[in-house]
C-alpha positions in Angstrom: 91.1 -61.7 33.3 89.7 -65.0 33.1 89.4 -66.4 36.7 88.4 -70.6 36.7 85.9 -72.5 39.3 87.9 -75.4 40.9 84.8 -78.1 40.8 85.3 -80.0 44.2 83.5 -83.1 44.9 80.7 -82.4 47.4 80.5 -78.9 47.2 77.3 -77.1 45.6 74.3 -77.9 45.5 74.9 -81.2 47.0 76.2 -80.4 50.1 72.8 -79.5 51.6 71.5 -83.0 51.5 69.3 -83.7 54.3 68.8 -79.7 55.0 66.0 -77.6 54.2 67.3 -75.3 50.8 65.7 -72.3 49.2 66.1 -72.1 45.4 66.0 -69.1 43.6 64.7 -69.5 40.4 64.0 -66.8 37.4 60.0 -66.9 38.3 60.0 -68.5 41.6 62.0 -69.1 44.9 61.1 -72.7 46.0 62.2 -73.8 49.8 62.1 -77.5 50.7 64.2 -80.3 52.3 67.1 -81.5 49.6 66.8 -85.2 49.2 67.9 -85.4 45.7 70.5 -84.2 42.7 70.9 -85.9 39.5 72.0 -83.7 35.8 68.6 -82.1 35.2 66.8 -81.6 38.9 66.8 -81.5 42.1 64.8 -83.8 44.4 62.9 -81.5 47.6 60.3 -82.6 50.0 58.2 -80.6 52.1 58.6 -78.4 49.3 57.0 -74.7 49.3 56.5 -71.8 46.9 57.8 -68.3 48.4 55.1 -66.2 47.3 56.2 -63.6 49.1 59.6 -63.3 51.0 59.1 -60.2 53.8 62.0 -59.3 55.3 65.0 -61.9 55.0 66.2 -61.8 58.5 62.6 -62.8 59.5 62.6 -66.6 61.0 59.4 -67.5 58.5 58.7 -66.0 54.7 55.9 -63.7 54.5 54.2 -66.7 52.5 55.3 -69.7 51.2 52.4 -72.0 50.2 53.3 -76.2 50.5 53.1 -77.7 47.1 50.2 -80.3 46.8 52.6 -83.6 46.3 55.9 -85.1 48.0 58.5 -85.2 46.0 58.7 -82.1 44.4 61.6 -81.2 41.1 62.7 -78.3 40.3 64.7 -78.0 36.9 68.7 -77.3 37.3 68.5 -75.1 34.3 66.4 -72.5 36.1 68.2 -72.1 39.4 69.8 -68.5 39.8 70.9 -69.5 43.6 70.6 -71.4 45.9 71.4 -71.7 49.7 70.1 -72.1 53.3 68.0 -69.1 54.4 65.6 -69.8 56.9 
């Protein structure tokens, strides 16, 4: 059974502009504010690295480090998942 995807403008990905997303990548799980989409990346600022989650109904993650520069990319061709979490 092959079951389609409708693709609706605005959904995704790019309706979290303006809110703080967590990324869930195949090495890493990146958590910033989405400012940016575009083919390849994603745009974040205030971006951190989840080093360490700890428990997922916990308010903060365990540790998540800031990354040294504003704005930070993340490439779409690694994302697993994505969504608000914290």
């Amino acid at each position: 059974m092959k079951i389609m995807i409708d693709e609706v403008e605005g959904e995704g990905i790019v309706s979290f502009f303006g809110k703080t997303v967590t990324i869930l990548c195949m090495n890493y799980f990146y958590t910033g504010k989405l400012v940016g989409v575009n083919d390849e990346c994603v745009k974040l600022e205030d971006a951190k690295i989840v080093y360490e989650t700890g428990s997922y109904d916990s308010k903060e993650w365990k540790d998540a480090q800031k990354l040294p520069h504003d704005p930070w990319y993340v490439m779409k061709s690694s994302i697993e998942s994505f969504g608000i979490m914290k």
